[in-house]
N, C-alpha and C positions, 0 to 999 in steps of 0.2 A: 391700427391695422386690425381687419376681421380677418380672422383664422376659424375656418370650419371645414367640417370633411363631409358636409352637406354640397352638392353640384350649383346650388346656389344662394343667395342672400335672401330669407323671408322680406320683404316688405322694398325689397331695393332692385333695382334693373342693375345687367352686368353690360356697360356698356364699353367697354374693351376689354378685348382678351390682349393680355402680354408674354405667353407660354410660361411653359414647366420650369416651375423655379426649385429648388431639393437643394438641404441642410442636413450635412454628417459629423458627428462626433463618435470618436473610437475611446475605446475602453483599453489602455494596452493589459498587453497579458501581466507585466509585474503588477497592475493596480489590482486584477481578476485574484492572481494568484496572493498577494497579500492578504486582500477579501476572506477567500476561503479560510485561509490560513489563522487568519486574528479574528477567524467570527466567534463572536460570547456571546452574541445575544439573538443566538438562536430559538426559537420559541413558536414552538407549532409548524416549522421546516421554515420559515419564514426569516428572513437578513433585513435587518432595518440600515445596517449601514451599507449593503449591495443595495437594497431600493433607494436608499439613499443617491447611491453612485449615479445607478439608473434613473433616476427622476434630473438628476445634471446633465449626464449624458442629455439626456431628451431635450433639457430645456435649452440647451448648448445647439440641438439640432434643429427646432423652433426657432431661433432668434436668428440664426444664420442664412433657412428658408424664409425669414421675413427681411432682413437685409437684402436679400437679392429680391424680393419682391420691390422693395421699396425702390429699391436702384432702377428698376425697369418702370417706375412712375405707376404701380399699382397702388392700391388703399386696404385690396384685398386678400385671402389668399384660398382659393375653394377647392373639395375637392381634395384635401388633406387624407395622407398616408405615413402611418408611423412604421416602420420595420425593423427589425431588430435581425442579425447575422452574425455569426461566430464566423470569426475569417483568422483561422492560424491562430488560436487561441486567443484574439483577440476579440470582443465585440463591440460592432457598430451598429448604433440608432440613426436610420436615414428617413427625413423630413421632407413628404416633396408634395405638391399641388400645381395647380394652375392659379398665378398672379393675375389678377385684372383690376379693371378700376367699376368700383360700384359709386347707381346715385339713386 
């Protein structure tokens, strides 16, 4: 599966478009709040185990936008947006693009 947040594939023709396909993963507040809580390896304002969290979160939001890609018979996914939201002390990383088939 191509994932890019480029509107299209250097070298390749988009020849179907299959719509907006979007992948979310939430952060609950007890995971945020333990975070703050047991950070030690603070170092320069910087959480390696919140970036941590954050790069799962993300990738959790990534594989979920390419499962639903894949289920609608795309190859591809363009046109990628990552966003990030605090919702009720929680946060969510939502993944979304347009699926299509590249050749």
């Amino acid at each position: 599966m191509i994932v890019t947040t480029t509107p299209s594939v250097e070298g390749q023709l988009i020849a179907e478009y299959h719509g907006i396909v979007v992948g979310e993963a939430i952060l609950g507040a007890n995971v945020i709040r333990d975070l703050f809580a047991g950070i030690t390896d603070i170092l320069g304002g910087r959480s390696g185990a919140y970036e941590e969290e954050l790069g799962k979160a993300r990738t959790v939001a990534l594989e979920e936008m390419e499962d639903r890609a894949r289920a609608k018979g795309a190859n591809a996914v363009v046109g990628v947006d990552l966003d990030y939201e605090v919702i009720n002390n929680m946060l969510m990383v939502s993944a979304s693009g347009t699926a299509v088939t590249v050749r």
